[in-house]
C-alpha positions as CSV (number, residue, x, y, z in Angstrom):
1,X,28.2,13.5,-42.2
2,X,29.6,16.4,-40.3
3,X,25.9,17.0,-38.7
4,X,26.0,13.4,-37.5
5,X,29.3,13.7,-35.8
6,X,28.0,17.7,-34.4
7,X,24.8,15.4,-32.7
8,X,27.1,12.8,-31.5
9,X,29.6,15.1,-30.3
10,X,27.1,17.1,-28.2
11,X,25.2,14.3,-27.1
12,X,28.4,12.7,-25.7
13,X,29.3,16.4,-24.0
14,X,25.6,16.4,-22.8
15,X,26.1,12.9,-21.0
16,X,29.9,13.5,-19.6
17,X,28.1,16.6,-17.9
18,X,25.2,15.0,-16.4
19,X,27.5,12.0,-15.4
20,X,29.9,14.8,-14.0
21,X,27.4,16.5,-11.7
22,X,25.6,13.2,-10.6
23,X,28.8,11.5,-9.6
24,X,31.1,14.7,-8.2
25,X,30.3,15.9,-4.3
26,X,29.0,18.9,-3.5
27,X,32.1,20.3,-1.8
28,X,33.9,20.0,-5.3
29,X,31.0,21.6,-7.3
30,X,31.1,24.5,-4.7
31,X,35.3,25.2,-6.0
32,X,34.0,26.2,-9.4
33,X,30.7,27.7,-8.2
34,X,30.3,31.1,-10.3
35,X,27.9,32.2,-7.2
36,X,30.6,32.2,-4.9
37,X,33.0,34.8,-4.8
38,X,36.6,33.1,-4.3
39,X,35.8,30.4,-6.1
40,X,38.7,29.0,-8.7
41,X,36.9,30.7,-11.6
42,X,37.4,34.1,-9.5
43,X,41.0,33.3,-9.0
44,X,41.7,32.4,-12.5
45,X,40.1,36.0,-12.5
46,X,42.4,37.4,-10.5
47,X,45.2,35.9,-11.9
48,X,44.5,37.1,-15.3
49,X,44.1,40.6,-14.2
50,X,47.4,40.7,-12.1
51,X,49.2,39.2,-15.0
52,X,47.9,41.8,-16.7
53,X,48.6,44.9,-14.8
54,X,52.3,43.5,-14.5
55,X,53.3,42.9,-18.4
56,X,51.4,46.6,-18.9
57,X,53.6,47.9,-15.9
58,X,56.7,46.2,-16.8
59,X,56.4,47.3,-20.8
60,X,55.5,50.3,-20.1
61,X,58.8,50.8,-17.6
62,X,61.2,49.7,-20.9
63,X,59.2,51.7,-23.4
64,X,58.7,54.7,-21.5
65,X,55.3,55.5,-22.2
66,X,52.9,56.5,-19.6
67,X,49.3,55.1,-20.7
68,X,50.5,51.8,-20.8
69,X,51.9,52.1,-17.2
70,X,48.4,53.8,-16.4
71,X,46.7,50.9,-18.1
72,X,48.9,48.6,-15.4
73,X,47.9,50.5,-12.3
74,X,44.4,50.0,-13.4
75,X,44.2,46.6,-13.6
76,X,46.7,46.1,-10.9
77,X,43.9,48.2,-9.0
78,X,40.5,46.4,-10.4
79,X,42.9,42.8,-8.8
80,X,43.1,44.5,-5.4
81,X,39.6,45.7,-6.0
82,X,38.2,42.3,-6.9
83,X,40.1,40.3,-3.4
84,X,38.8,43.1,-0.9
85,X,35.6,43.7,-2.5
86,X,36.3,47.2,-2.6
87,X,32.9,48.6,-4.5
88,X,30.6,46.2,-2.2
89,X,31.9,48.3,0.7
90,X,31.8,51.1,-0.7
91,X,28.9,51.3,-2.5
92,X,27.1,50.2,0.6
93,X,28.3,52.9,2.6
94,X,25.6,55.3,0.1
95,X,23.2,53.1,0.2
């Protein structure tokens, strides 16, 4: 019984896809485009690793320890790194 419902449940996910893409314009598909680079997976991205950097900065501020505020720089850095593209520029000034 629970195979059944596993078939049905991917064959219904399979068809709500290819109903999804054949129905949705092209402008929309480009938004979630992984290929693109500010696309709204890369902001969700970016989001994640602000939030990050600013809970590690902000507990690291009350608790006084230094490697978490480290740890909050760094991913406050990989954010600002990830919006200006930082390592494309740089790594094509060597190349």
């Amino acid at each position: 019984m629970a195979t059944a419902l596993a078939f049905v449940a991917v064959h219904c996910l399979f068809f709500l896809t290819w109903t999804i893409q054949r129905r949705t314009p092209m402008a929309v598909k480009n938004w979630f485009d992984l290929r693109n680079d500010y696309s709204l997976p890369s902001w969700f991205g970016f989001l994640c690793l602000s939030a990050a950097g600013i809970a590690c900065l902000r507990w690291g501020q009350r608790s006084g320890r230094r490697g978490i505020l480290t740890t909050g720089v760094l991913f406050l850095f990989l954010t600002v790194d990830d919006l200006l593209m930082l390592h494309e520029r740089i790594g094509g000034l060597f190349a």
